[in-house]
C-alpha positions as CSV (number, residue, x, y, z in Angstrom):
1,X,154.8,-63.7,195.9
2,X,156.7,-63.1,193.2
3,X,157.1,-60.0,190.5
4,X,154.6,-60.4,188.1
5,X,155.9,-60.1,184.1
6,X,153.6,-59.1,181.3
7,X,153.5,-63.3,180.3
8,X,152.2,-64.0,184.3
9,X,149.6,-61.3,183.8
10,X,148.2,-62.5,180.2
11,X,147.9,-66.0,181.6
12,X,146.2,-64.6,184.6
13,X,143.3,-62.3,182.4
14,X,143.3,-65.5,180.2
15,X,142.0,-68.2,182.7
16,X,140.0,-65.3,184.7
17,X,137.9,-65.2,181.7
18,X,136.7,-68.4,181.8
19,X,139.4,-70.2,179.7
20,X,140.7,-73.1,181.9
21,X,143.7,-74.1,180.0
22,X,146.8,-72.0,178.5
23,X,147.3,-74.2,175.5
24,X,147.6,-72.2,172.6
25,X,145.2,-74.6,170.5
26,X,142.5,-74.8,173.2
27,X,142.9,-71.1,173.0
28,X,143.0,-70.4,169.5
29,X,139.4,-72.1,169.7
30,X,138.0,-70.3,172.8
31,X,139.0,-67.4,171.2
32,X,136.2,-68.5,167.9
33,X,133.4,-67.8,170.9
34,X,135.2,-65.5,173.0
35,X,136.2,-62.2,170.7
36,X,137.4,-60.2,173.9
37,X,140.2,-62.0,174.6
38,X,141.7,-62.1,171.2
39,X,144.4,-59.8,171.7
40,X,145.2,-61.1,174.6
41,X,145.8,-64.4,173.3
42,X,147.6,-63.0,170.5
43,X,150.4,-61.1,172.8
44,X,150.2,-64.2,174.5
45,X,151.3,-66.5,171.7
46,X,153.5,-64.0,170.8
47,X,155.3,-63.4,173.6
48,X,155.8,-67.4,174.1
49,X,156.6,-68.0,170.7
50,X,153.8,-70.2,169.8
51,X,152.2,-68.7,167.0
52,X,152.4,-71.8,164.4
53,X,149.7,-73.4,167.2
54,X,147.1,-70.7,166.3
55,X,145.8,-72.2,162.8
56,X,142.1,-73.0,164.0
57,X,141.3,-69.2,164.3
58,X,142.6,-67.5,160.9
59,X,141.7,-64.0,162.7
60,X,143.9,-64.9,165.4
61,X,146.8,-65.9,163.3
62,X,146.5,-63.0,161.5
63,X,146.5,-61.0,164.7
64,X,149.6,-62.7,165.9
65,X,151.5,-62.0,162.0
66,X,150.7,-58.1,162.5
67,X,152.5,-58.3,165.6
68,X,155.6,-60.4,164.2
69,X,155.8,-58.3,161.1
70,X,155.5,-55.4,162.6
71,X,157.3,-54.0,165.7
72,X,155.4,-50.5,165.9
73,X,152.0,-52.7,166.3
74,X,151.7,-53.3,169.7
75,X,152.4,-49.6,170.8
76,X,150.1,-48.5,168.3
77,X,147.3,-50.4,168.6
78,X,144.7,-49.2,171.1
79,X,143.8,-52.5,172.4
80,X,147.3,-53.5,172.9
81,X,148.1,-49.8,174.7
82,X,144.9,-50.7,177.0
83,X,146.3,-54.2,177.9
84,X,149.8,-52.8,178.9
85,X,147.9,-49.9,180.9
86,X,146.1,-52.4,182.8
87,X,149.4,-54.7,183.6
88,X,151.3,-51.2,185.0
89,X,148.2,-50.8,187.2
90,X,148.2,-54.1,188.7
91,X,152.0,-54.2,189.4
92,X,151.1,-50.6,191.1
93,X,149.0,-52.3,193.7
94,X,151.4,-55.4,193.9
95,X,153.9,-51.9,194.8
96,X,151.1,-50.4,197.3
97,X,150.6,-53.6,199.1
98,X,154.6,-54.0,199.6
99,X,154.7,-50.6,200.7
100,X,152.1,-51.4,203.6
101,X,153.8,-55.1,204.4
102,X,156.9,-52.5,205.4
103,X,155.0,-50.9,207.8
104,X,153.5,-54.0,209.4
105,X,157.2,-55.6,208.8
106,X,158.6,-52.4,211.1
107,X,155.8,-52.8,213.6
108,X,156.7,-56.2,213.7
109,X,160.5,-55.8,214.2
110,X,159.5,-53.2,217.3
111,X,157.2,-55.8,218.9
112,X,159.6,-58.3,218.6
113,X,162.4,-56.1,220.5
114,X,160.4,-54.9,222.7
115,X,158.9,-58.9,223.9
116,X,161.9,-60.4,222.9
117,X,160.2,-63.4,220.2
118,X,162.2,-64.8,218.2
119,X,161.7,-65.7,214.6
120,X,162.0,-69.1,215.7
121,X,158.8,-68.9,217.6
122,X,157.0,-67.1,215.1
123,X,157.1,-69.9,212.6
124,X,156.5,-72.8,214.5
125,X,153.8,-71.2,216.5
126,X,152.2,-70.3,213.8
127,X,153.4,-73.3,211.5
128,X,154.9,-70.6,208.8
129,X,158.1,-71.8,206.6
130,X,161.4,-70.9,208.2
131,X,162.9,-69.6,205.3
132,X,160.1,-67.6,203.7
133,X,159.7,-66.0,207.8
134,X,163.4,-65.0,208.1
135,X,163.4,-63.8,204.3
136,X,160.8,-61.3,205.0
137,X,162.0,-59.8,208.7
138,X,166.0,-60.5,208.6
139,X,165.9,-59.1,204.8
140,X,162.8,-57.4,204.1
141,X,161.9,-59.8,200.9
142,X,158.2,-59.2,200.8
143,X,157.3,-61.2,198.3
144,X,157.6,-63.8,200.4
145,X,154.9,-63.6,202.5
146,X,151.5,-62.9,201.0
147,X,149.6,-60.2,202.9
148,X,147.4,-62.4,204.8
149,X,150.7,-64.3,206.5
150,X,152.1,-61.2,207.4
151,X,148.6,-60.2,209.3
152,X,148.5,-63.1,211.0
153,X,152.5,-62.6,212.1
154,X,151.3,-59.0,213.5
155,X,148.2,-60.6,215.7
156,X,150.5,-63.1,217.0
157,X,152.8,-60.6,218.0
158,X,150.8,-58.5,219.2
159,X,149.0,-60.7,221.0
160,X,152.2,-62.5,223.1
């Protein structure tokens, strides 16, 4: 898993809402029909410098202008302030759910002294990738390993 930016969360509301393509001119339509996500796909084209693609929807491009005329724009517009709020929450339980793959990695690390198992054996017993294995329990990389593999790495564990 990795850290997720402001550009990986956009792209992520965007095609959660129905949208099944990130090009700016598919989306400069969609957004004719879809109102909601117009500031979205504004900060979005923004943010990847596509702007000059958003000339089918006139309200769009003229969303996208206020933001490159204007640097004060995005932190004072409400719906702007709203979309930010929602990014910080979502990298807060991306932070939560690290927080409890430590615990589980610790567990894991005791259970592994205790019944001597190598990392070796995890990964092929359970047909894991080496690297991605040894990144999380040698180093503590968490993102990794989604939550579910880490699970299963505990069951097997605990179950040997």
């Amino acid at each position: 898993m990795n850290n997720l930016t402001l550009i990986g969360y956009l792209k992520k509301q965007i095609k959660n809402n129905g949208c099944g393509s990130l090009s700016i001119s598919k989306l400069s339509s969609y957004s004719l029909e879809h109102n909601e996500l117009l500031h979205h796909i504004a900060l979005y084209a923004y943010l990847t410098d596509k702007i000059h693609l958003c000339g089918k929807n006139e309200a769009l491009y003229m969303e996208c202008m206020k933001i490159k005329n204007n640097e004060n724009y995005i932190r004072d517009c409400k719906e702007y302030a709203g979309i930010y709020d929602a990014y910080k929450e979502e990298i807060g339980e991306f932070k939560k759910e690290d927080e409890f793959k430590a615990k589980i990695r610790k567990r894991i690390l005791e259970l592994q002294r205790e019944k001597s198992i190598s990392n070796y054996r995890i990964y092929t017993d359970l047909g894991l990738n080496p690297g991605n294995v040894n990144s999380f329990l040698k180093n503590g990389d968490y993102r990794k390993l989604s939550l579910n593999i880490v699970r299963r790495i505990w069951k097997y564990v605990e179950r040997i």
